[in-house]
Each structure stands twice: as structure tokens, then as C-alpha cells.
N, C-alpha and C positions, 0 to 999 in steps of 0.2 A: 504493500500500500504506500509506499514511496510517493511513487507518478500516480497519478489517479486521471486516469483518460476518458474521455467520453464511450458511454456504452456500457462500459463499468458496473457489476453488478457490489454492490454492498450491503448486506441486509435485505433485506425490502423494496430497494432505492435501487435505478438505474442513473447512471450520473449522462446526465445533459448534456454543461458548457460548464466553463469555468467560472467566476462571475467577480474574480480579482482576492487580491491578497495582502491580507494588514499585517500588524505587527506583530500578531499572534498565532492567526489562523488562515487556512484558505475556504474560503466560500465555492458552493460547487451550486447551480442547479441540477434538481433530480426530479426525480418522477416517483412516485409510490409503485409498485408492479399489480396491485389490486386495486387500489381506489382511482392508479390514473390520476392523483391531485401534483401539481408540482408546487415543490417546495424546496428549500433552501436548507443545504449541506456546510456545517464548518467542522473543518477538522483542524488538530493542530499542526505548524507546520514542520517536516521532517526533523527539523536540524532543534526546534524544541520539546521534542517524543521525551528526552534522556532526561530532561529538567526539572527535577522535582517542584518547583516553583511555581514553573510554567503548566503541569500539569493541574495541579491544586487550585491554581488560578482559572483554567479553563474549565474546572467542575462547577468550582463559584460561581462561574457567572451564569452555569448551568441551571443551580437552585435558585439562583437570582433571579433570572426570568422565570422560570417555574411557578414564583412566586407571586407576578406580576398577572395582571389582565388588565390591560386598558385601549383603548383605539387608537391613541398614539403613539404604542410602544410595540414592534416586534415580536412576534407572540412564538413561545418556543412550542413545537410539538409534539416531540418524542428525543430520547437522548438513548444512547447505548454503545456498548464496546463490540468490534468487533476487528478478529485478530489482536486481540489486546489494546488496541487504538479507541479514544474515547470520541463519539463521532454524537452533534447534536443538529437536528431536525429544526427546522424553524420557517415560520410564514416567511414565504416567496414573496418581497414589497416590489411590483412591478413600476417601475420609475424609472428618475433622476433624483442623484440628491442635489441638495439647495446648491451646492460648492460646482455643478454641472449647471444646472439652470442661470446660476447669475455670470458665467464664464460665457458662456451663451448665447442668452436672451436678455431684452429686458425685465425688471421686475417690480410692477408698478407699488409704489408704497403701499396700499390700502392691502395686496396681497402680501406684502412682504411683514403688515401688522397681523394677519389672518395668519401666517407663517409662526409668528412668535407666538402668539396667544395659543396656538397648538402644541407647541413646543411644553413653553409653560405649565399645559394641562397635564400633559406628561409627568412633566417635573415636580408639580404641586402632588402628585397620585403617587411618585416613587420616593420621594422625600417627607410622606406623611407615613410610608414604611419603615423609613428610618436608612432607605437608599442613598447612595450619592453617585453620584455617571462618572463626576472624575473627568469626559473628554467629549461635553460635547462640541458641536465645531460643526462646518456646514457639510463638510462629508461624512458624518454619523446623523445628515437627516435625509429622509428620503421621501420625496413629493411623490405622489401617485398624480396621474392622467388627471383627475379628479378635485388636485387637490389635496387632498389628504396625507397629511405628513407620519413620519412614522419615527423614532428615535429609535438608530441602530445603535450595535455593540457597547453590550455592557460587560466587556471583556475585562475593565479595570476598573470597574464600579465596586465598592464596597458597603455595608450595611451597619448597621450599630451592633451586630453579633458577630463579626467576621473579623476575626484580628489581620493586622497588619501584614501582610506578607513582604512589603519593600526596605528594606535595611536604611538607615542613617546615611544622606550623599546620594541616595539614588531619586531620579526622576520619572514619573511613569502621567503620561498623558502628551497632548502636541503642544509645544513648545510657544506658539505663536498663539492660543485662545487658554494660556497654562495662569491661574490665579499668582497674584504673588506669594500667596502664604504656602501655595503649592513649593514654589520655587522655593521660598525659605526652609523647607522640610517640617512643616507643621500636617498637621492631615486636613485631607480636605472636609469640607463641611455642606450643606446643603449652597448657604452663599458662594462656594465655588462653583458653581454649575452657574448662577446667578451670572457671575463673571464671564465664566466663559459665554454666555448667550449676550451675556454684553459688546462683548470682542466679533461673535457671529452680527448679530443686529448694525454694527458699525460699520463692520466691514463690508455687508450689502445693502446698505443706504448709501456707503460713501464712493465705493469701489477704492479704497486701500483700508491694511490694517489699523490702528489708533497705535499698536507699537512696532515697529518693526528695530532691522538691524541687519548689517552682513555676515554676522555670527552670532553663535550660539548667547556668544557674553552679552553681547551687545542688547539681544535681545530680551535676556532675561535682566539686565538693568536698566532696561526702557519700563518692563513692566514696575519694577521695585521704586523707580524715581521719577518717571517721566511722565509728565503734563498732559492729557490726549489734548488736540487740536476740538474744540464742539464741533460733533457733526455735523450740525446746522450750518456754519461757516464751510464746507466744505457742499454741502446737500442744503440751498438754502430750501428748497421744496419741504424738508422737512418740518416739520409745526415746534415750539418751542418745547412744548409737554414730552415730546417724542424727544429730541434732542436731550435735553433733561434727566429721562429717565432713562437714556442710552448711559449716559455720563455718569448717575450715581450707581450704577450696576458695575461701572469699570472704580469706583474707588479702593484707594489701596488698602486700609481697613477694611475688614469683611462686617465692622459692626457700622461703619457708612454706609453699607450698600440696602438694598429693600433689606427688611427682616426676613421675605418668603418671599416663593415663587409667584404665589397666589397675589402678595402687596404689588412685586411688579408687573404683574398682569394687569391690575389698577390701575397701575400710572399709566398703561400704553390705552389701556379704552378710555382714557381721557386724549388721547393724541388723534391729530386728525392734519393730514396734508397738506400743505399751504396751496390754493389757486385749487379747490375742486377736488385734488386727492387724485388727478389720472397719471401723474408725474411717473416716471421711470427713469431709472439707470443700468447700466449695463457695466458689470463686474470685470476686469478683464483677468485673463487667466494669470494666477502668481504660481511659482516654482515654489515647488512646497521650501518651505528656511531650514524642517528643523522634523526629522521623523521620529516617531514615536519612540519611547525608552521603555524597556522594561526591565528584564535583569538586568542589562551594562550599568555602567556609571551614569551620572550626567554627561547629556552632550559635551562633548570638546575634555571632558575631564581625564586629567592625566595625574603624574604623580606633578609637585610644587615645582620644578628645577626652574634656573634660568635660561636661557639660550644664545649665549653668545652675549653675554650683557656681562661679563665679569665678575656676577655675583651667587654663580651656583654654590661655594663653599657656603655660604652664608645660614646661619636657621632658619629657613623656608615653612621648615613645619612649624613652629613656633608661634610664629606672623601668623601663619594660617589659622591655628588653633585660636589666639590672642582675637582673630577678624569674625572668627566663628562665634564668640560669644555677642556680635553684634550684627552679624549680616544672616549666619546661619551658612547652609551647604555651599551656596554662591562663593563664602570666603577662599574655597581651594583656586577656584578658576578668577577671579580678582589676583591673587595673589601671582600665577600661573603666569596671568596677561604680564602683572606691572614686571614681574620680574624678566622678563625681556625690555623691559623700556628703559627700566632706572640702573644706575652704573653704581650706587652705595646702599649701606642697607639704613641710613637715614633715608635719603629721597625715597625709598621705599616706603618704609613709614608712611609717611607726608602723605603722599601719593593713596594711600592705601587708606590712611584716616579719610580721607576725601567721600570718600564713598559711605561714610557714618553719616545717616541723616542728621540723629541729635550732634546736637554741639557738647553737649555731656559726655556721651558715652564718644565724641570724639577725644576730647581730653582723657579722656579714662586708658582708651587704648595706648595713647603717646604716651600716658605715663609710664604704659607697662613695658616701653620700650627702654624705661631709663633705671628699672629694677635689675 
């Protein structure tokens, strides 16, 4: 079961087509061999079979949907092993996801509010279970012919019973709609998913993202410090209410943003499009920045050294540990960067205090440089 090729018998199930492959699993359409229904095949993929992580993770999200019934969320089928291989069953969402459509076509606001408020209904139903998605983003939604939206893969969703499977330093979700407390190494919370639908909502009202960056760093300190631009200045079509409540979902505090999925649902049925509401824009296609993590380290992460800067001898780890008590998992790849730029391990410092938002716990690190 390596290759899996069309025709393919598995259980029950003749395999179809292929229908793409994430970071965990590949997607297959199949067919039932009795009922004739087609429906959608994830298996995991070869090279994560041996991974006890990755295994345990792919069962999770097994019982996770199991758990779930709602209209806008992927409905699991049937799950089973066969040849020792854990293989799950799942409604076939005949579409495009939103990240196809806005690359596309246009997508007139009034549908792109109809869009979120679906989204949300989801998220209000799986976060009153005590779920969290962890990764939504406009390729884990998928539009039907219809309309009707659907939230795929909850491959790295977790629940209030489900302990922690990702270690200290490691990052798991896309990098580009990633909370910042995500990025800090806190867990995510129901307000993250908030966030990431803020980052999706911005991104196809505005056609760019609210953070971006040509690397991994860059982008995970746009989220941590950086200002978004109001979508409205960008998209004036949009109404200020909309604008607004795009804006307080991307706050860098999770206890700024709505309380619930459900309060930000409120704020967008008060939003309504400026000149009539028939406005559209058209999304242009982005190269993804930044693909999904799950056992590796964070992107870009390596060990501290310098390169070629004169100051590899130096306590690298030290700084790092010293940065971690105020930035969190970010402090390896901060320290990583400057140490290729700075030529002593003062200007490192310096350089390195920079990035401490408080002015406190700025002084606090510089002192610990003079211990």
C-alpha cells in the first residue's frame, strides 16, 4: 500500500483519483463496491506509517470528527485498518476551496460575509465541544457549486481531553494565518481559530496577506509586532463595521480579540458593503511562504551558531535561553538571524533586546548580560 493507484481495491472502497496531499495524509476519491456512494479516502503518508506521533495524531482526529455533526464541517464515515494501515472514510465535499475560488474569480463581499458566517457556525459548534482547528486558512475551506462551505482537516485540531502531542520549539499549523501565541509556544485556544479566520477574511477582501515576509522569521515577527495596514484603506468597498471586526480578530492579545466565534459573527451581521454591496475582488494566486510543520522543528530552525560573523565561539545558547524567557520558541531563530549580522556579542545583545516589546523586560535581559 505504498503507491495507491486508481482501481485499487481497499476494503470496501475502489480508489478513483487522487485528490492531493497535505502534510499528513493523502486524500484519494473512492467508491463504496455496494452502495456505489463516492466518498473521500485519507491515508497517512508512507514516509509517516513508522511515526508514532504521527500515527496517534491521525487516530485523533479520527475521534474528533466522529465526534462532530454539523453542515459545515466534513462528516467522517467509517475509519479502519487494513494491512495494518489506518485508513478513514469521509464525505466527498464536491468543490473548490475559498484559496481556488479567490485565485480565480471574483468574490463579491456580501458572498465572501455568507462565506465567514459559515465558517463561524462551524467554529461556534466545534468550540462549544471544547475543539480547537488549530489551521484554519482558505485551503481547509471548501465551497460546494451551491455555496455551501465545508471546514476540512482537522488533522491538528485538539480538544480539552486530548493532551499535547507537540514538544517545546515545535510549530504545527501554516505559518502565514499561524496566531501569535501559537508562534510563542502557548496552546492554542478557541481565539486562535478567531485569528486565523481573521488573516483568511483579510486576505480575500484585500487580495494580500495583513503579514507577510520572505522568510520564515520575518514572518513570524510581523505576526508578534507588526501593525496590519485597515483593510478598508486597502478594500475601501468595505463598510467600517467589517473593517473593524476584521482588525480586532487579528489582535495580538487573544483576550483583545471577540470572546467567541459566535460574538464575531455579531460584529460581521452588522457589516454591510459600501455603494450596494455588489463590489468584488479578485485574489491573485500567492506561493505558499511557509508549509505546514508537524514533527520537524520550527521552520528555518536550526541549532544557534553564527555564520561567518566571527562570533560562533560565543554563548549562543545562553542568549537564547536568556531571549526565551521573553519572546518564547521565536528566541532560537532571532538569535540564529542576528548572529550572522553582529560581529561582538554586545551588539548582539542590543540587537537582540530590540525585539523585547516591554521596555522592562528589555532592561531585565541587558542586565542579565552583565551577570
Amino acid at each position: 500500500m505504498i503507491g495507491i493507484e486508481p482501481g485499487q481495491k481497499i476494503g470496501d472502497y475502489e480508489v478513483i483519483r487522487s485528490l492531493g496531499v497535505g502534510g499528513l495524509g493523502a486524500v484519494y476519491e473512492v467508491r463504496h463496491l455496494i452502495s456505489q456512494r463516492a466518498e473521500a479516502m485519507k491515508v497517512l503518508l508512507p514516509d509517516k506509517l513508522g511515526t508514532p506521533e504521527m500515527t496517534e495524531r491521525f487516530r485523533r482526529e479520527i475521534q474528533l470528527l466522529a465526534s462532530l455533526n454539523h453542515p459545515n464541517i466534513a462528516a467522517l464515515h467509517n475509519a479502519f485498518y487494513h494491512e495494518d494501515r489506518l485508513i478513514m472514510i469521509m464525505e466527498l465535499v464536491p468543490g473548490q476551496t475559498l484559496r481556488d475560488i479567490g485565485a480565480t474569480s471574483a468574490i463579491p463581499l456580501p458572498r465572501l460575509l455568507d462565506y465567514a458566517h459559515q465558517t463561524l457556525s462551524a467554529l461556534v459548534y466545534a468550540h462549544n465541544l471544547g475543539i480547537v482547528h488549530r489551521d484554519i486558512k482558505p485551503s481547509n475551506l471548501m465551497i460546494t457549486a451551491q455555496n455551501l462551505l465545508k471546514v476540512l482537516d482537522f488533522g491538528i485540531a485538539i480538544s480539552d481531553h486530548s493532551p499535547e502531542l507537540t514538544g517545546a520549539g515545535y510549530l504545527l499549523g501554516s505559518l502565514n494565518y499561524m496566531s501569535p501565541e501559537q508562534i510563542m509556544g502557548s496552546k492554542a485556544s478557541p481565539r486562535s481559530d478567531i485569528y486565523s479566520l481573521g488573516i483568511t477574511l483579510y486576505e480575500m477582501a484585500t487580495g494580500r496577506l495583513p503579514f507577510g515576509g520572505s522568510t520564515n522569521y520575518e514572518i513570524m515577527t510581523a505576526h508578534l509586532h507588526q501593525t496590519p495596514v485597515p483593510p478598508r484603506d486597502l478594500n475601501p468597498a468595505l463598510s467600517p463595521a467589517m473593517s473593524n471586526a476584521i482588525l480586532r480578530a487579528l489582535a495580538k492579545d487573544p483576550a483583545a480579540r471577540f470572546e467567541s466565534a459566535q460574538e464575531f459573527a455579531a460584529a460581521l451581521s452588522q457589516s454591510q458593503p459600501i455603494s450596494g454591496g455588489n463590489e468584488a475582488i479578485t485574489i491573485p494566486v500567492q506561493a505558499p511562504v511557509a508549509k505546514r510543520t508537524t514533527s520537524n522543528s520550527m521552520p528555518g530552525q536550526s541549532s544557534a551558531t553564527g555564520s561567518g560573523s566571527g562570533i560562533e565561539a560565543l554563548p549562543l545558547g545562553d542568549i537564547t535561553k536568556q531571549l526565551a524567557t521573553y519572546l518564547g520558541p521565536i528566541a532560537k531563530l532571532i538569535v540564529k538571524k542576528l548572529a550572522n549580522q553582529c560581529t561582538n556579542l554586545d551588539q548582539l545583545y542590543s540587537e537582540a533586546a530590540k525585539q523585547i516589546p516591554s521596555d522592562a523586560d528589555r532592561q531585565k535581559f541587558l542586565y542579565s548580560r552583565k551577570k
